[in-house]
C-alpha positions as CSV (number, residue, x, y, z in Angstrom):
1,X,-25.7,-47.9,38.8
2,X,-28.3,-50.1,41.0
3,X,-28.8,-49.5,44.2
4,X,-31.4,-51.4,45.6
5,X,-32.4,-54.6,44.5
6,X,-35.7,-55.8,45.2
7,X,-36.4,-60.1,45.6
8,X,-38.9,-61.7,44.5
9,X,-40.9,-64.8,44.5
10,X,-44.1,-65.3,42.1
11,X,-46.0,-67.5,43.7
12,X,-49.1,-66.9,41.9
13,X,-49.5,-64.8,39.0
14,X,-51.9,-63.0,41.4
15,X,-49.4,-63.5,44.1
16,X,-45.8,-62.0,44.3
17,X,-43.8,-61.9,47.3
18,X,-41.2,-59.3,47.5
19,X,-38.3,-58.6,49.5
20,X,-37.6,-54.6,50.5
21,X,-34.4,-53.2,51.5
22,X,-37.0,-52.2,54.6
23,X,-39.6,-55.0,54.7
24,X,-41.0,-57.7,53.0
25,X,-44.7,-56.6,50.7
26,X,-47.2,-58.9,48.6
27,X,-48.2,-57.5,45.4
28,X,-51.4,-58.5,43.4
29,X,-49.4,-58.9,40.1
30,X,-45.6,-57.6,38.0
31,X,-47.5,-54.8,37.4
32,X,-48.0,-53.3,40.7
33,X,-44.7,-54.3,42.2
34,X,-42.8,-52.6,39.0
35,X,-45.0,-49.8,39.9
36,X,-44.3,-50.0,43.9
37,X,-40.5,-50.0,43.0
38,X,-40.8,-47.4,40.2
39,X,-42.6,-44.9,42.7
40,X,-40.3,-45.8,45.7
41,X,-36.7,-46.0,44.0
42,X,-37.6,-44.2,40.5
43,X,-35.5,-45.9,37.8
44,X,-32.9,-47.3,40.4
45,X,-33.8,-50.6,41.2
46,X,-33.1,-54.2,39.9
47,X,-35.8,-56.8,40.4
48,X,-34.2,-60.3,41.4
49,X,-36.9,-63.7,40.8
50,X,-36.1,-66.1,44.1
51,X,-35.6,-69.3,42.1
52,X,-35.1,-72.9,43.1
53,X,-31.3,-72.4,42.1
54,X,-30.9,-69.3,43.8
55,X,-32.4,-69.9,47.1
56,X,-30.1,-71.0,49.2
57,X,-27.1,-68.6,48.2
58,X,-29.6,-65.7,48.9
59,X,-30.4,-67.6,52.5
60,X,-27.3,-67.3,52.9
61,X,-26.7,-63.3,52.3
62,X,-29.9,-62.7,54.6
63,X,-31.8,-61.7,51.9
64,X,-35.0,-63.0,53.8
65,X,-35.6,-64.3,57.4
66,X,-35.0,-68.1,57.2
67,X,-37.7,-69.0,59.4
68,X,-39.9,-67.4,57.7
69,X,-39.2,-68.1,54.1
């Protein structure tokens, strides 16, 4: 089971914008965030891309501050 999920926006491939059950993080690439996530949570995490379609619903939940985002 999952416990933590972990949001994300790519904004550049150089450029990824993640969302932390205790803060928000910028990573330089997939890479290091899977590796963030892998040494903070081990194998219980899910990684969740912000999208377009998905946006406002995870507004919504409070996923991320609205005035920031």
């Amino acid at each position: 089971m999952v416990n933590n999920k972990i949001y994300f926006e790519e904004i550049t491939p150089e450029m990824i914008v993640a969302y932390f059950p205790d803060g928000g993080y910028t990573a330089k690439s997939m890479a290091q965030l899977n590796q963030i996530c892998s040494m903070e949570y081990s194998n219980n995490f899910e990684l969740v891309e912000i999208t377009d379609e998905n946006r406002d619903e995870l507004k919504e939940l409070g996923v991320f501050d609205v005035e920031t985002f």
